[in-house]
TIMI-2910 file (N, C-alpha, C, CB; in pm, 1 decimal, decimal comma, always signed):
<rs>
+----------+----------+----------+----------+----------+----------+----------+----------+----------+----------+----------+----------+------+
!      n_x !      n_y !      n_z !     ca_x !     ca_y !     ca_z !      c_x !      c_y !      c_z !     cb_x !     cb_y !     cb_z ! resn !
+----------+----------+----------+----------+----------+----------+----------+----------+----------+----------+----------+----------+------+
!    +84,6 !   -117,8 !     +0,0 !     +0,0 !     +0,0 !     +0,0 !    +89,2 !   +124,2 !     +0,0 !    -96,3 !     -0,2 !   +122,5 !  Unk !
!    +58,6 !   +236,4 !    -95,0 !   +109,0 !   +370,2 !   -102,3 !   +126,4 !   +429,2 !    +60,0 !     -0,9 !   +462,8 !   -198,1 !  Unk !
!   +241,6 !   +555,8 !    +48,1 !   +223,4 !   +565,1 !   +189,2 !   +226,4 !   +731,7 !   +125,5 !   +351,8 !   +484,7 !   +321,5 !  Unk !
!   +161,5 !   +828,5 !   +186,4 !   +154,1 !   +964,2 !   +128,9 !   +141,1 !  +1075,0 !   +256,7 !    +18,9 !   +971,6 !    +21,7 !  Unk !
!   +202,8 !  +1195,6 !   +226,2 !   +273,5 !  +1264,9 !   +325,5 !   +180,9 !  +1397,6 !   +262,4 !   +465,9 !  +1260,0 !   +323,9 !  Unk !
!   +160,6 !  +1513,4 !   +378,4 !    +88,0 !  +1641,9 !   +328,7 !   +208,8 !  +1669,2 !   +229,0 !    +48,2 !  +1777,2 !   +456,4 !  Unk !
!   +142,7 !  +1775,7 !   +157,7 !   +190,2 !  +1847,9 !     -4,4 !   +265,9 !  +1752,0 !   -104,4 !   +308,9 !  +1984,6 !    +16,0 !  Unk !
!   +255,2 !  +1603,5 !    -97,8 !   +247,9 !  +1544,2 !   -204,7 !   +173,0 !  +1559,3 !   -340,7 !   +227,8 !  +1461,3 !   -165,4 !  Unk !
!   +236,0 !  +1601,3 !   -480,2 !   +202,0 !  +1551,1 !   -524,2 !   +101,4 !  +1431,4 !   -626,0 !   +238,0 !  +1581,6 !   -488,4 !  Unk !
!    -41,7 !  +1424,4 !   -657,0 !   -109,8 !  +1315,1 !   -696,8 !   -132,8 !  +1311,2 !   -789,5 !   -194,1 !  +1286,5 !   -656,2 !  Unk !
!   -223,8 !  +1211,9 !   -848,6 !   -290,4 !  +1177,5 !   -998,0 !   -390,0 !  +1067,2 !   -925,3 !   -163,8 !  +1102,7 !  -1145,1 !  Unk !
!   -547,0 !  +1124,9 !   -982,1 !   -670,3 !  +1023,1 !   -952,9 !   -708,5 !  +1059,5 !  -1097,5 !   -799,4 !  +1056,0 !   -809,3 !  Unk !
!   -750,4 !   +885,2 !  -1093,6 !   -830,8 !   +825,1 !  -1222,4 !   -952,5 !   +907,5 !  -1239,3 !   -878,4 !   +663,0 !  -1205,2 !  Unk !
!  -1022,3 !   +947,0 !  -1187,4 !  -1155,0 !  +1007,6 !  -1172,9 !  -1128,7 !  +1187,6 !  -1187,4 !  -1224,3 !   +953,7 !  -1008,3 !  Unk !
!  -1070,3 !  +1230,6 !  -1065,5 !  -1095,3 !  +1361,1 !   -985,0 !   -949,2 !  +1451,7 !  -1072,1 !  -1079,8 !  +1330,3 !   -767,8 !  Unk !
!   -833,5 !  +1375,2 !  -1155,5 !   -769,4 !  +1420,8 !  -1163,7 !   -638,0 !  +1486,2 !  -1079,2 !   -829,6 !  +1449,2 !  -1203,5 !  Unk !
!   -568,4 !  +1592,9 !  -1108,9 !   -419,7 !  +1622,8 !  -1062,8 !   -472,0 !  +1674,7 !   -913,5 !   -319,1 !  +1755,1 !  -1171,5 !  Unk !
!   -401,1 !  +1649,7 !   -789,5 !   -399,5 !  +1772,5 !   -687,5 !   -332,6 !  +1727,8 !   -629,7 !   -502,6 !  +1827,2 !   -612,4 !  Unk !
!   -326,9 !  +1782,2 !   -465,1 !   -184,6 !  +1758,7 !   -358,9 !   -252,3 !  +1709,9 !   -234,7 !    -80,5 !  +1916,7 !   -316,0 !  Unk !
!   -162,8 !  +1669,9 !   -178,6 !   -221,7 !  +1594,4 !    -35,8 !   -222,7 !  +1700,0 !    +69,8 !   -120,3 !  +1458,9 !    +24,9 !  Unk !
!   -352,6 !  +1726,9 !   +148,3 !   -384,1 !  +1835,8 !   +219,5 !   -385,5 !  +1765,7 !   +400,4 !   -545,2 !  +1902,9 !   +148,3 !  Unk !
!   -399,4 !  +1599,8 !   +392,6 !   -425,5 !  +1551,4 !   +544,8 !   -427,9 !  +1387,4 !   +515,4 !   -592,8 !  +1619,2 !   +622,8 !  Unk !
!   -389,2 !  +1379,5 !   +625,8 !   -337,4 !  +1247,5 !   +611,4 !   -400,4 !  +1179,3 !   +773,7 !   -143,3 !  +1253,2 !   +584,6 !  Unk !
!   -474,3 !  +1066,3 !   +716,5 !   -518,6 !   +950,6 !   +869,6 !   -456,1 !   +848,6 !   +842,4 !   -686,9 !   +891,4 !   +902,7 !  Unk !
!   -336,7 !   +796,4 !   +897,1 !   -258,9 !   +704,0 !   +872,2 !   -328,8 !   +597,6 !   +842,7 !   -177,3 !   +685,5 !   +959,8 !  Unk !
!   -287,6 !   +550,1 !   +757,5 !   -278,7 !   +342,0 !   +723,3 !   -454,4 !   +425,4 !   +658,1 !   -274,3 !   +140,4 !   +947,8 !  Unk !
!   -613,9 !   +495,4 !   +715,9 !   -753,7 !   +502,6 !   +685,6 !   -750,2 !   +560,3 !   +549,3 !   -839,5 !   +587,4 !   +789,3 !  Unk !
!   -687,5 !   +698,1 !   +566,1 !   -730,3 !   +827,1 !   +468,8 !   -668,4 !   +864,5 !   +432,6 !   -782,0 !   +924,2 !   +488,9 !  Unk !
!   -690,8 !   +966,9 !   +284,9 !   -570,4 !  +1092,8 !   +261,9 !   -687,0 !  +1187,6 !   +262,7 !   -452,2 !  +1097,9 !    +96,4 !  Unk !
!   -649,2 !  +1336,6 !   +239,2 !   -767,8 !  +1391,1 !   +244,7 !   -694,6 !  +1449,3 !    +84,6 !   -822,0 !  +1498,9 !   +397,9 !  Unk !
!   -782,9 !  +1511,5 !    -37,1 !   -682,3 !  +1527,2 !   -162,6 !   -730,8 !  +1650,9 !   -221,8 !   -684,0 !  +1399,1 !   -278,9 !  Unk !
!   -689,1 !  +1755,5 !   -254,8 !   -755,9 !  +1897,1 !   -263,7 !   -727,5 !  +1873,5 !   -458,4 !   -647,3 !  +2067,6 !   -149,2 !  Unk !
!   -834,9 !  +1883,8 !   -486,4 !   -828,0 !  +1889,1 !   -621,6 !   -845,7 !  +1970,5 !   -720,1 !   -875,6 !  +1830,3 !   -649,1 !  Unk !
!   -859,8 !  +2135,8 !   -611,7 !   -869,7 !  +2312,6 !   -689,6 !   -989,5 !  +2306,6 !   -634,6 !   -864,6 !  +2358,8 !   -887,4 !  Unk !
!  -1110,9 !  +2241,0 !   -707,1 !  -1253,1 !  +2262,1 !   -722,1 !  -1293,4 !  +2204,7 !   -604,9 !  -1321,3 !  +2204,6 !   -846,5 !  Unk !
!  -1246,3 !  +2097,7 !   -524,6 !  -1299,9 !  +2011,8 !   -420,6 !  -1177,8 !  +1968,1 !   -337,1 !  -1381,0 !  +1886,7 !   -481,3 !  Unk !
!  -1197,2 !  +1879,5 !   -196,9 !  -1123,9 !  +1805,4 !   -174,2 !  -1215,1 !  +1698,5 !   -143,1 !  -1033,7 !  +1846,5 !    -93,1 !  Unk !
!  -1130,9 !  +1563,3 !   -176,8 !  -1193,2 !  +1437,6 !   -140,9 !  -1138,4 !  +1361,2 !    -31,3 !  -1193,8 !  +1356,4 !   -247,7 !  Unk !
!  -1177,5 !  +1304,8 !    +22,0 !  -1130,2 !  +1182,9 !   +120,3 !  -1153,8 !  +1068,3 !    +60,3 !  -1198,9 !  +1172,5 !   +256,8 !  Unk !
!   -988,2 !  +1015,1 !    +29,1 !  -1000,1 !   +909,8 !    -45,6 !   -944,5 !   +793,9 !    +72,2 !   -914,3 !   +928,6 !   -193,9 !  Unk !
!  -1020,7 !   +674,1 !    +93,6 !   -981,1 !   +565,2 !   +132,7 !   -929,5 !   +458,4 !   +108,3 !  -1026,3 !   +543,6 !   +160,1 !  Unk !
!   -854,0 !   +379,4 !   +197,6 !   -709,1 !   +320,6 !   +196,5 !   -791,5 !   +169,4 !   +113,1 !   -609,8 !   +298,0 !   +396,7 !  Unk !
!   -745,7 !   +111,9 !    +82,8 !   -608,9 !   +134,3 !    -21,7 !   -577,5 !   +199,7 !   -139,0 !   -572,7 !    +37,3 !    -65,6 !  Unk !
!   -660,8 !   +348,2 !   -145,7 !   -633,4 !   +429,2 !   -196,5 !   -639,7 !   +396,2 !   -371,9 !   -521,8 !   +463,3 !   -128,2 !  Unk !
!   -808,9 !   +341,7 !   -357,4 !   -766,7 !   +315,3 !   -537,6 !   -752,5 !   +412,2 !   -602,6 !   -862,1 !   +247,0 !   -630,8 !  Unk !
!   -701,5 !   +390,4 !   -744,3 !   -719,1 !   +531,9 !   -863,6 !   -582,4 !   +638,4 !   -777,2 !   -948,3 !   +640,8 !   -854,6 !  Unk !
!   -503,4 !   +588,8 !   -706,9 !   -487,2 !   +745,3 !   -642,2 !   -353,0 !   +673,4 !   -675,8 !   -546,9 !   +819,3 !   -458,1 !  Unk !
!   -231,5 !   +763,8 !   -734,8 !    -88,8 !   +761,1 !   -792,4 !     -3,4 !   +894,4 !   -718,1 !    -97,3 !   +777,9 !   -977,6 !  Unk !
!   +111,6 !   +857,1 !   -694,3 !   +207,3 !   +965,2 !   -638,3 !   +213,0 !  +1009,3 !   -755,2 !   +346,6 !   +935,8 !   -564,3 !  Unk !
!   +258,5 !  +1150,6 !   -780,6 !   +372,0 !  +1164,4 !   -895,3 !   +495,3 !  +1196,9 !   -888,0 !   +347,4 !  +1241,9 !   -976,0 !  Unk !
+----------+----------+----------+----------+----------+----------+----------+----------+----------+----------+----------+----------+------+
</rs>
């Protein structure tokens, strides 16, 4: 499983480019995507470092 740190970096299949805004270890990332942020859950499908 990915491991992701605030101001990373991303790429989602869906939601597109943004950066990592919060992090619940091993549960959540939280992912600011301009227009939204999502809470994406572990194991973090669709969701790529860059």
């Amino acid at each position: 499983m990915p491991h992701f740190v605030v101001q990373d970096k991303v790429s989602h299949d869906k939601y597109g480019l943004g950066h990592v805004v919060g992090v619940e270890e091993d549960i959540a990332v939280l992912v600011d995507f301009g227009t939204e942020i999502h809470r994406i859950i572990a194991p973090y499908p669709r969701l790529f470092k860059l």
